[in-house]
C-alpha positions as CSV (number, residue, x, y, z in Angstrom):
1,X,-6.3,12.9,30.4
2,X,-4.5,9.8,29.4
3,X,-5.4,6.4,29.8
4,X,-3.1,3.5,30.7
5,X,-3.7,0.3,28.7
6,X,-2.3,-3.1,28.9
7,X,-2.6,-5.2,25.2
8,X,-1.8,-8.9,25.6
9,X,-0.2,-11.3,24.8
10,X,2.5,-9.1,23.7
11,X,2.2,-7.5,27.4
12,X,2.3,-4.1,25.8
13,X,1.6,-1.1,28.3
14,X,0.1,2.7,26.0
15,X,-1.1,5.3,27.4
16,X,-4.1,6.5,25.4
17,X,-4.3,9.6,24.4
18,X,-7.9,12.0,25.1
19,X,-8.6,11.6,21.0
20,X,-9.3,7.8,21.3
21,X,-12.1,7.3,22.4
22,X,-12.8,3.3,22.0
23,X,-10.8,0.8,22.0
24,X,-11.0,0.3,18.0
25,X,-9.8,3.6,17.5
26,X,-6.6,3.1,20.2
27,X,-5.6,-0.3,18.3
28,X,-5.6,1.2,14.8
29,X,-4.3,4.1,15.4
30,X,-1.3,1.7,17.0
31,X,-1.1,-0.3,14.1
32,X,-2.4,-3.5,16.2
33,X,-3.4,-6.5,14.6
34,X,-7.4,-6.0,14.6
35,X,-10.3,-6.7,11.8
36,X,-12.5,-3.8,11.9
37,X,-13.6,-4.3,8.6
38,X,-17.0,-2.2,8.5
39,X,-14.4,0.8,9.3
40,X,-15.6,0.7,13.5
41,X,-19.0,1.1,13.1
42,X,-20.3,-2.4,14.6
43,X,-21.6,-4.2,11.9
44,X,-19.2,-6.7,11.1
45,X,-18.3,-7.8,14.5
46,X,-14.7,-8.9,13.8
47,X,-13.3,-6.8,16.5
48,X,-13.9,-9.1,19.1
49,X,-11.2,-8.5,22.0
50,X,-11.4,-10.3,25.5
51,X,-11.5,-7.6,28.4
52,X,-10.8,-7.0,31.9
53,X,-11.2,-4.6,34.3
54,X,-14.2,-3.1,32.9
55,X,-16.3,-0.8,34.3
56,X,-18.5,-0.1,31.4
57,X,-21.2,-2.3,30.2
58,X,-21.8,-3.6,26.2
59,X,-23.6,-1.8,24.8
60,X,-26.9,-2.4,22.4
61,X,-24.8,-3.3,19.2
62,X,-22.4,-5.6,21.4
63,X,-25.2,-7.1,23.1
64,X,-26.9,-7.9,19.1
65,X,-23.4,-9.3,17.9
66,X,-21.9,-10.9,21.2
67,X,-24.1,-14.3,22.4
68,X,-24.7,-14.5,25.7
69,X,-21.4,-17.1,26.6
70,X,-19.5,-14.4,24.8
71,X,-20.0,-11.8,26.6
72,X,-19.8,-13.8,29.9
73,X,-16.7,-14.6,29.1
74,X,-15.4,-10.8,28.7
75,X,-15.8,-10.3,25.0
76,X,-16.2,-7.2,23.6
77,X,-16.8,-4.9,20.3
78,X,-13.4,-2.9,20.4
79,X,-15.2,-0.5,17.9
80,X,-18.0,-0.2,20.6
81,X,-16.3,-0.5,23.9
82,X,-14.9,3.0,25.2
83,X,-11.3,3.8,26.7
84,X,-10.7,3.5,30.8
85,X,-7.6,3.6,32.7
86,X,-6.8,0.5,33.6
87,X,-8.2,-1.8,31.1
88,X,-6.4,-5.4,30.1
89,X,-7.6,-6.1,26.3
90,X,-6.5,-9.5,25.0
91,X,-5.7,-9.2,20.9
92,X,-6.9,-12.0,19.2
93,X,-3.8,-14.0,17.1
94,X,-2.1,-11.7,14.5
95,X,-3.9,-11.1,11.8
96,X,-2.0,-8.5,9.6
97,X,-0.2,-10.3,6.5
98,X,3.5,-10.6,7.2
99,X,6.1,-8.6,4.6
100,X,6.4,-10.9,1.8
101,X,9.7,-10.4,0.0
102,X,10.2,-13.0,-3.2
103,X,13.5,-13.8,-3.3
104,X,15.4,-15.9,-6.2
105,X,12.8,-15.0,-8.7
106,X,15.0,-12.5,-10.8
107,X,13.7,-11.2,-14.3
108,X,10.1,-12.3,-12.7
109,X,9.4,-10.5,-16.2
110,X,10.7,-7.6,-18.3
111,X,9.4,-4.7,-19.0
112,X,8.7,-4.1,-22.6
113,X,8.5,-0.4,-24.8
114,X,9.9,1.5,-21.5
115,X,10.8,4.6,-21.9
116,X,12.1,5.0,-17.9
117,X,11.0,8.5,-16.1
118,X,14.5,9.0,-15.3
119,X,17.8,8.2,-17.2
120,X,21.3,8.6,-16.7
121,X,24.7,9.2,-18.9
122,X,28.5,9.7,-17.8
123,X,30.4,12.1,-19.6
124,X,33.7,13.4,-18.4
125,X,33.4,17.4,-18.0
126,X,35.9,19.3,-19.8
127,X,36.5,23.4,-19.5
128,X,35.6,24.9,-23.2
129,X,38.2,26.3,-25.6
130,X,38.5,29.9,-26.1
131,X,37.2,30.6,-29.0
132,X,33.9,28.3,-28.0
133,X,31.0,30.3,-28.3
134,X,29.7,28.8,-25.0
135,X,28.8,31.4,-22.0
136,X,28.4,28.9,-19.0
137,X,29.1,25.5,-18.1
138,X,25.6,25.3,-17.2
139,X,25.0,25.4,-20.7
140,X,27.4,22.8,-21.5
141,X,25.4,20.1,-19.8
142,X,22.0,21.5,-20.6
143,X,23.0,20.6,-24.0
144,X,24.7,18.0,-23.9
145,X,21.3,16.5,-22.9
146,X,19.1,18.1,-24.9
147,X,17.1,20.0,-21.7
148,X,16.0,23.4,-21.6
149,X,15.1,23.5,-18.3
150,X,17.3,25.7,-15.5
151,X,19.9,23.8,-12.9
152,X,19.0,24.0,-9.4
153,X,21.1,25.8,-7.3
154,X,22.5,23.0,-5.6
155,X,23.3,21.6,-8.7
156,X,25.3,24.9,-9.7
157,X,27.7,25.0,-6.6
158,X,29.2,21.5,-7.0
159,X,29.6,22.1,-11.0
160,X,32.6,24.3,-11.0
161,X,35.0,22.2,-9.4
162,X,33.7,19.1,-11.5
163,X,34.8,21.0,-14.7
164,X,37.8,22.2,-13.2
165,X,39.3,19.0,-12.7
166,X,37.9,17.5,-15.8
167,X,36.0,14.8,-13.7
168,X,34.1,11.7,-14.7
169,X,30.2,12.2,-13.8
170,X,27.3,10.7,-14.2
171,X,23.9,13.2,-15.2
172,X,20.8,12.3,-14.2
173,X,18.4,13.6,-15.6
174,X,14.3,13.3,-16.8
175,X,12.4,14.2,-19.7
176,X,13.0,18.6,-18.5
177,X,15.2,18.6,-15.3
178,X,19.0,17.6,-14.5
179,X,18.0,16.5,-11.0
180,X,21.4,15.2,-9.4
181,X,25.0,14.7,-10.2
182,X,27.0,11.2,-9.1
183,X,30.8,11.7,-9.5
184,X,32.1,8.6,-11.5
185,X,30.9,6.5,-13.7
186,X,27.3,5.4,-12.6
187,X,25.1,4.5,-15.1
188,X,24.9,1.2,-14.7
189,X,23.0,1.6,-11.6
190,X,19.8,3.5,-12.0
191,X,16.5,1.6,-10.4
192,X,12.7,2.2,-10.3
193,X,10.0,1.3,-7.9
194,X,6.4,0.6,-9.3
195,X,3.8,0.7,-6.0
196,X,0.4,-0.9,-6.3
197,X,-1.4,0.8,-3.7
198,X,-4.8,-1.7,-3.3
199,X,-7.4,-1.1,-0.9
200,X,-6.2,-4.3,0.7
201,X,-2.6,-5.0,-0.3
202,X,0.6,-3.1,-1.3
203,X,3.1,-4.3,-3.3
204,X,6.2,-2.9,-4.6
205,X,8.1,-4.3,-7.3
206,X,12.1,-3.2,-7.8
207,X,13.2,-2.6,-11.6
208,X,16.2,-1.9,-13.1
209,X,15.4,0.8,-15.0
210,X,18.3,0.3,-17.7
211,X,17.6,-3.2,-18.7
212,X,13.7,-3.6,-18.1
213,X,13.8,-6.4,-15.7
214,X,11.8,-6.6,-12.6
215,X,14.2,-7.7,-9.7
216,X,11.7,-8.4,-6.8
217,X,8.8,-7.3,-5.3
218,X,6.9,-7.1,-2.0
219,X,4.2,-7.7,-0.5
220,X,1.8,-6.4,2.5
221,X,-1.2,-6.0,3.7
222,X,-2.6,-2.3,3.3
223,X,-2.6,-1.3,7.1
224,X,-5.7,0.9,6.5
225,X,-7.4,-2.1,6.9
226,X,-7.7,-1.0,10.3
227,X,-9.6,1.9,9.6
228,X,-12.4,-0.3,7.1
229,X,-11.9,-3.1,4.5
230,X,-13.5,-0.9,1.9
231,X,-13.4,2.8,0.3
232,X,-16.2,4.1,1.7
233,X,-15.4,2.4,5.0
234,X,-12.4,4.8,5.0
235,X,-13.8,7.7,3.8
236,X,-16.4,7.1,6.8
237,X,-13.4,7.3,8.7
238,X,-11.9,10.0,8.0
239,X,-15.6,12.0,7.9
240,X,-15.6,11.3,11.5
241,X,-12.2,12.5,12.9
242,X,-10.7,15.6,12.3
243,X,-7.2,14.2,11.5
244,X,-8.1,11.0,9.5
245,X,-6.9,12.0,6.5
246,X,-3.4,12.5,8.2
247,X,-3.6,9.1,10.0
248,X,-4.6,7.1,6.7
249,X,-1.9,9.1,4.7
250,X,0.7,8.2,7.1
251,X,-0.6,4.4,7.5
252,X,0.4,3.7,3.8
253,X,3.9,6.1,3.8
254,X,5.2,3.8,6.7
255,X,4.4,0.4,5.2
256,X,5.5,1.6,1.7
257,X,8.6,2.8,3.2
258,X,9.4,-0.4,5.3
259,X,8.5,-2.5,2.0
260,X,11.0,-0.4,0.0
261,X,13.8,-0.3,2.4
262,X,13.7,-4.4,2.6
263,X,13.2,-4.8,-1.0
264,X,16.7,-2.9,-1.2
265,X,18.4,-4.3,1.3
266,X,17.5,-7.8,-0.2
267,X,19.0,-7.2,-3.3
268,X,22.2,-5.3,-1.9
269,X,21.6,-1.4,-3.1
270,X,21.0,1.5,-1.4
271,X,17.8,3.3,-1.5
272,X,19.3,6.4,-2.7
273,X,20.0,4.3,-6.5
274,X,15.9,3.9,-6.4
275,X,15.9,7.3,-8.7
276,X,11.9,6.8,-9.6
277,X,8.6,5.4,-9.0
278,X,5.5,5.2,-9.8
279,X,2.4,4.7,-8.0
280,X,-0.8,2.9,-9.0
281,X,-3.9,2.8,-7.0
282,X,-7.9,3.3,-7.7
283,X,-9.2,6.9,-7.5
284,X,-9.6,7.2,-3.4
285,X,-6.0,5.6,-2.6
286,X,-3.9,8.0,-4.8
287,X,-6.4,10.8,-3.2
288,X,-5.1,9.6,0.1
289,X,-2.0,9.0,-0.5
290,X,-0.9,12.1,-1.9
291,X,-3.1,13.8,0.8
292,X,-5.9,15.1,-1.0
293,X,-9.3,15.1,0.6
294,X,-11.6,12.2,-1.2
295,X,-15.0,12.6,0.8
296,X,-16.1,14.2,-2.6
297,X,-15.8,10.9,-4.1
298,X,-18.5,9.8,-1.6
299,X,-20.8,12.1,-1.9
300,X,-23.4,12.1,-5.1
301,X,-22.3,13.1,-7.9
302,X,-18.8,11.2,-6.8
303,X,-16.0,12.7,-8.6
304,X,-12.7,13.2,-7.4
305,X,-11.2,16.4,-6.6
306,X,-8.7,15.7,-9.7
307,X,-8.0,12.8,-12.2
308,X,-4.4,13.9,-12.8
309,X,-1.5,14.6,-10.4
310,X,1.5,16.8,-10.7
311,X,5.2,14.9,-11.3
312,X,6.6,14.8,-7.8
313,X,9.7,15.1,-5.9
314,X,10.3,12.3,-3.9
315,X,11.0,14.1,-0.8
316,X,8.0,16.3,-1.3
317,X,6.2,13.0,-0.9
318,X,8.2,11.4,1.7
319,X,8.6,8.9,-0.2
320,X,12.3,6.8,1.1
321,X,13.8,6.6,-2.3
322,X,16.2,8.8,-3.4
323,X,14.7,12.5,-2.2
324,X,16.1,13.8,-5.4
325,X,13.9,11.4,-7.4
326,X,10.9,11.7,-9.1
327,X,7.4,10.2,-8.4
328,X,4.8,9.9,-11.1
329,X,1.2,8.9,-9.6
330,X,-0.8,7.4,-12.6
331,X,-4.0,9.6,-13.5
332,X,-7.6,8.1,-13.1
333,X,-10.6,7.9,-15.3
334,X,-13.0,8.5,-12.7
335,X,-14.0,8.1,-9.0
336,X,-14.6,4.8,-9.3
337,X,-12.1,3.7,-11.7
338,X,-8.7,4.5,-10.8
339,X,-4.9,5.2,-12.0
340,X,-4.5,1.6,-11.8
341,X,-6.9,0.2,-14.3
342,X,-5.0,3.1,-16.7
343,X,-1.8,1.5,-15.8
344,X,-3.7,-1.9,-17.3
345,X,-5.3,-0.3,-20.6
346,X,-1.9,1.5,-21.5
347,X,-0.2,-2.3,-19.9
348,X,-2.0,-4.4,-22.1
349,X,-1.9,-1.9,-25.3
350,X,-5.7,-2.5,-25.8
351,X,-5.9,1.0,-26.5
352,X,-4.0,0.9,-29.8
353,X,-5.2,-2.8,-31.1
354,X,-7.8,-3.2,-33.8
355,X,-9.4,-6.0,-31.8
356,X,-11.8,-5.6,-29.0
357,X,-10.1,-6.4,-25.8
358,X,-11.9,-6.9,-22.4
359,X,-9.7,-5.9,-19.5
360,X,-10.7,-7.0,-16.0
361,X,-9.6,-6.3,-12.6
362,X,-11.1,-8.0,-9.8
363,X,-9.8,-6.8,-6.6
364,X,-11.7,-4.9,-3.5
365,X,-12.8,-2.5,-6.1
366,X,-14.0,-4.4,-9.8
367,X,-13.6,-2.8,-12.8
368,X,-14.0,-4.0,-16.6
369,X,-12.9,-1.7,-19.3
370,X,-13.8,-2.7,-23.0
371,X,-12.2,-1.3,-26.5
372,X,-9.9,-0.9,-28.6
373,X,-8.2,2.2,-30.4
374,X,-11.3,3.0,-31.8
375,X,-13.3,3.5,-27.9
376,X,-12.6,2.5,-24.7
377,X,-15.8,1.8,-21.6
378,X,-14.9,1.6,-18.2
379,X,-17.3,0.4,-15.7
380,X,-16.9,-0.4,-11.7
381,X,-18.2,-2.4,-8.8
382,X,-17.5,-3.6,-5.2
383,X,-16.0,-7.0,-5.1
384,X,-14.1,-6.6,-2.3
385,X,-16.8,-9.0,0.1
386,X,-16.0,-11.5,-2.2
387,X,-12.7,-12.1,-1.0
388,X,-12.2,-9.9,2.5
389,X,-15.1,-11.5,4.4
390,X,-16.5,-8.4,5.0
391,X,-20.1,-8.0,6.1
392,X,-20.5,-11.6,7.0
393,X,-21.3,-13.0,10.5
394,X,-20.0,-16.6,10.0
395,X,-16.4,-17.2,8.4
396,X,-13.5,-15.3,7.5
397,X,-11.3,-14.1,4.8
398,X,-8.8,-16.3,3.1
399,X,-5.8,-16.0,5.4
400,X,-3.8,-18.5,7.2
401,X,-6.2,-21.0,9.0
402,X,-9.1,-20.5,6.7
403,X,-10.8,-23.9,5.1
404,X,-10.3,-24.1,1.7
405,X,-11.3,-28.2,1.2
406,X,-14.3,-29.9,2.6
407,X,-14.1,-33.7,1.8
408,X,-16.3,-36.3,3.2
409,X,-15.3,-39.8,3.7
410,X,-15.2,-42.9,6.2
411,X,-18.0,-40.9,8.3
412,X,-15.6,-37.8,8.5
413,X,-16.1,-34.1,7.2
414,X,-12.1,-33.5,6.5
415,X,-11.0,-30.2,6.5
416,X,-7.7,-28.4,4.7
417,X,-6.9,-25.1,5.8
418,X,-4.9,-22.5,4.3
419,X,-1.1,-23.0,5.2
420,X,-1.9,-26.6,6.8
421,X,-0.7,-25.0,9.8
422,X,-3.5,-27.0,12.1
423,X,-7.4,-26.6,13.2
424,X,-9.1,-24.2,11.3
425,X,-9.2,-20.4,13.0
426,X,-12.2,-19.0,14.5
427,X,-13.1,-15.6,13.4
428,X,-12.6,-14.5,17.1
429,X,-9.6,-14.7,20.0
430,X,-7.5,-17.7,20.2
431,X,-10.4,-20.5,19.9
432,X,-11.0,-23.4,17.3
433,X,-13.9,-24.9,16.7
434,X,-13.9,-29.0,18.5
435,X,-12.2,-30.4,15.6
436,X,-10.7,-33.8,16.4
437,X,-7.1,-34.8,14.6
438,X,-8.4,-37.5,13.3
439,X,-5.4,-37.8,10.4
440,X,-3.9,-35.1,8.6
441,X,-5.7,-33.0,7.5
442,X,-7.4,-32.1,10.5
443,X,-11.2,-34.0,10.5
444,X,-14.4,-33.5,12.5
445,X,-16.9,-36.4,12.9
């Protein structure tokens, strides 16, 4: 039986369905704005959420986390505290990242050696002579690009009348397959997506794919961080409900579509011009992401179901570029060292330099890889705490409203936050420590 709930301050009215069964799981399957960094299992306690109207009581774990004026003032675990018809939860201030779109910083960089997944060329289509020995216009154009492959049948039925009238069209086409046909001249309008999928942000940069320049990007925050701040948070998750998987898959599709959809719009193109991508993540994101199952990758001896992934079609994906388009997910070295430190090695063409290179990538996940053309090492680590605030009691992660400068002087401790956008946050709803404005920045005597 559902449940009605009532989040404020947004004054949001759900009805929950009989699957949730706390409040933690109700606000992330939502996509609500709550830390539940240890992945909803109580030990971080950053899912404090003010309550009313409950008839349960905290339990043990709340009690441990939750000081006594805490809980007398309605706080709660939302991990801990279960679903009943009725409730009023009050969210603490929004903590998910906003989109990030960098405008006016064209050519940010250009890329260098490409050789783009998929091309395009115009060439006006002409019925063959007589005395040609050519046996279908199929033929024509599989030859004209030097492809073996066959033509898809959709392909096929608008080819006829393209010849017949001796039309201008643009091929596009990849390494094997003519995948679409654009009437005109279009060539000069062929774009790429590269996607960073990190365990805590996404970012998607737009790339002309005939020039090499990188147009924009985007940022987000990875809304599975609702589900756990780390990898094995998330493959917790999804060990404990039957349709995790599902839920995290479609957490990053969303985000990356919303991201990609903006990132077009800013720069005046359709989607349907973003003709490739390619997707970069460590070993359990790409798992997740292309649905595959990655609780192997938690479990001794931690290898992932499989290092390398098919070439796919967009709209197999569901991925909102062009559905004709083709997706290539970067392969990974191990379980614990993904397609995006590859990206790196083949990035920073370590692999082919004399010299020893060390390569390192600090993010939630830490890996080092060491070489040259000769060998290559690849090692990993969490590093995520480091910068995510996860597994601490006391602080918080460096978002908007975290101290980043402690100074002392004139018998004040002053205090610069992130975003100098006032008193420094609290890790829980709405309340600053009794800083006093004593000057900008903010000061406490």
């Amino acid at each position: 039986m559902s449940k009605k709930i009532t989040f404020l301050p947004m004054k949001e009215v759900v009805l929950a369905p009989p699957e949730d069964a706390t409040l933690g799981e109700l606000t992330a399957r939502l996509g609500l704005p709550l830390d539940q960094s240890c992945g909803g299992v109580g030990r971080c306690g950053k899912c404090r959420v003010i309550v009313r109207k409950a008839r349960s009581m905290p339990n043990e774990i709340e009690r441990k986390m939750l000081t006594p004026e805490e809980l007398m003032a309605g706080y709660r675990l939302a991990c801990q505290c279960p679903l009943e018809d009725g409730l009023v939860v009050l969210l603490p201030c929004a903590e998910k990242g906003e989109m990030q779109i960098l405008d006016g910083e064209a050519e940010l960089f250009i890329v260098k050696g490409r050789d783009p997944l998929v091309r395009k060329r115009a060439t006006r289509l002409t019925m063959p002579e007589v005395d040609d020995d050519i046996t279908s216009l199929g033929e024509i154009v599989l030859e004209d690009l030097g492809l073996k492959n066959t033509i898809s049948l959709n392909l096929l039925k608008e080819m006829g009348s393209l010849f017949l009238n001796h039309e201008l069209a643009t091929m596009v086409f990849t390494e094997t397959d003519l995948i679409a046909i654009e009437r005109g001249d279009t060539s000069h309008s062929l774009y790429g997506a590269a996607i960073d999928i990190g365990t805590t942000s996404l970012v998607v940069w737009l790339v002309d794919l005939n020039t090499g320049i990188v147009i924009d990007r985007c940022l987000e925050v990875n809304p599975q961080i609702s589900f756990g701040a780390d990898v094995l948070s998330r493959i917790s998750y999804l060990q404990k409900h039957p349709k995790g998987l599902e839920t995290l898959r479609n957490a990053i599709l969303v985000s990356l579509n919303e991201m990609i959809a903006n990132i077009a719009s800013c720069n005046h193109l359709p989607e349907e011009e973003i003709y490739a991508a390619v997707i970069v993540g460590n070993t359990c994101m790409e798992h997740i992401a292309l649905g595959i199952d990655p609780l192997t990758i938690g479990r001794s001896p931690f290898i992932p179901v499989s290092r390398f992934f098919p070439l796919l079609d967009a709209s197999s994906l569901g991925l909102a570029v062009n559905p004709e388009g083709r997706v290539l997910v970067m392969p990974c070295i191990s379980g614990y060292v993904g397609g995006d430190i590859a990206a790196g090695v083949m990035a920073s063409g370590m692999f082919k330099d004399e010299k020893i290179t060390l390569l390192i990538d600090i993010g939630t996940n830490g890996e080092i890889v060491l070489g040259n053309k000769e060998f290559l090492i690849a090692c990993s680590a969490a590093a995520g705490p480091a910068f995510e605030g996860g597994q601490i009691s006391c602080g918080m992660c460096a978002k908007e409203g975290a101290i980043e400068k402690v100074r002392f002087g004139d018998g004040n401790i002053e205090l610069e936050v992130i975003g100098k956008c006032g008193p420094p946050r609290d890790m829980w709803i709405g309340a600053h420590r009794p800083y006093r404005r004593n000057a900008s920045p903010w000061a406490h005597r």
